[in-house]
N, C-alpha and C positions, 0 to 999 in steps of 0.2 A: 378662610378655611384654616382648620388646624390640622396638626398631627394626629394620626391613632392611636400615637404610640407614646411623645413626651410632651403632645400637645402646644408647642412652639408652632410659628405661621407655616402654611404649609407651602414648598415649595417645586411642585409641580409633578412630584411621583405619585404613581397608585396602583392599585393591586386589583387582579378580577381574581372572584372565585370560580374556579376550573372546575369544583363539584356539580355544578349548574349548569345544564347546557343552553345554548342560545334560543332555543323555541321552548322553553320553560316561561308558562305563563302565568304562573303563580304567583302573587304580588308578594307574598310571604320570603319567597327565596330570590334573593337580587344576586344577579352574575357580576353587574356592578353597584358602585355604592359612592355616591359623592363623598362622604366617612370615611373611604378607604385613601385616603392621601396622607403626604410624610412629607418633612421637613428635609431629608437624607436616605441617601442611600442604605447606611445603618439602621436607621429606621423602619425603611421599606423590608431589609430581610429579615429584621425581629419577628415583624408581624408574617411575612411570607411563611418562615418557618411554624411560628405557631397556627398560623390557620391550615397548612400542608399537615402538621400532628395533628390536627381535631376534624380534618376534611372540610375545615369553614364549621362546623356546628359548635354552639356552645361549650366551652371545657367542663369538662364532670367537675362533678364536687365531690372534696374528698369526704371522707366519715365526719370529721371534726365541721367540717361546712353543712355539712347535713344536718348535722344535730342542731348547729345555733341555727337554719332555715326554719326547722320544724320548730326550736323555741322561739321564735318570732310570734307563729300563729296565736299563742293565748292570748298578747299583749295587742296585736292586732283584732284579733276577733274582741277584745274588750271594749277598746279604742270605737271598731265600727259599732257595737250596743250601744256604746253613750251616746251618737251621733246619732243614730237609727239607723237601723236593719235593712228597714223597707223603701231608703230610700237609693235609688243609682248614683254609683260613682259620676254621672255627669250633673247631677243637681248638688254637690258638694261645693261647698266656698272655699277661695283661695286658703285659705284660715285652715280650712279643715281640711285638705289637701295638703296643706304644710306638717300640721298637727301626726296626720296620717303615714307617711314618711317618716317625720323625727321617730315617732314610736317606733314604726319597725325597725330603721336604720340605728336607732341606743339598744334595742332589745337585741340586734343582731350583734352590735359592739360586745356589749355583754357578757353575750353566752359567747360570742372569742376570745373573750378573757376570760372568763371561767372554763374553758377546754382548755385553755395554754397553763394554767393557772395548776389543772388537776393532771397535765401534762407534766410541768415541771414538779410537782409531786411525787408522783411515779418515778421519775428519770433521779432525784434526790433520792429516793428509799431505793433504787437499785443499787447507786454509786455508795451510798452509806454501809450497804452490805458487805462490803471489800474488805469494811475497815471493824466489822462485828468480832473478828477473832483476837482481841483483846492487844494486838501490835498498835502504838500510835501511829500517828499517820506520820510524822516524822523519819520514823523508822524504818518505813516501808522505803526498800531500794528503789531508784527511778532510772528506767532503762535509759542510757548515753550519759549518765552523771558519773563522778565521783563516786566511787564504794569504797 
């Protein structure tokens, strides 16, 4: 067994989710989780902490995660036309299981780089505004230097 967290062997810690009570019979929501073990002590409170912020459910996505989710779907819905429609994910071949993944996990890649891409953009034409009133950037005093 491994880590949750760095993925190194695991060495005998593990975490229950307290959001779950014990007569919750939902196979959906597990109190425990053979997954839930660590390598270290460090380890074990990484993840204590982060599932105490989220109550154990998945972490939100922020905007930027939203948007390359939702650019996934063309490339995906493309992906499954070629293969057919009408056929179930459980009649698909390893091939195209594999196939099926690469596309959304490059399209996901992607549009992460094209947000960071039109992020650092943005963040350039702010920072270049400083310097719009004709002073070189040289010129400009820099707080704790020499003047």
């Amino acid at each position: 067994m491994t880590c949750a967290v760095c993925h190194r062997k695991a060495g005998g810690l593990g975490w229950f989710n307290p959001f779950v009570s014990r007569s919750d019979k939902n196979p959906s929501r597990h109190r425990y989780s053979h997954r839930w073990v660590f390598c270290s002590r460090k380890c074990q409170e990484v993840f204590s902490k982060i599932m105490n912020k989220t109550q154990g459910r998945e972490f939100p996505r922020n905007e930027m995660e939203q948007r390359a989710v939702n650019g996934c779907l063309q490339p995906l819905g493309d992906y499954v036309a070629l293969i057919g429609m009408q056929r179930p994910l459980a009649d698909y071949s390893r091939d195209e299981i594999v196939g099926l993944i690469s596309v959304t996990v490059n399209a996901y890649q992607q549009r992460m780089v094209q947000e960071h891409e039109e992020l650092a953009k943005r963040d350039r034409a702010f920072f270049e505004g400083f310097f719009d009133d004709g002073v070189p950037a040289q010129d400009v005093p820099v707080f704790g230097g020499p003047q």
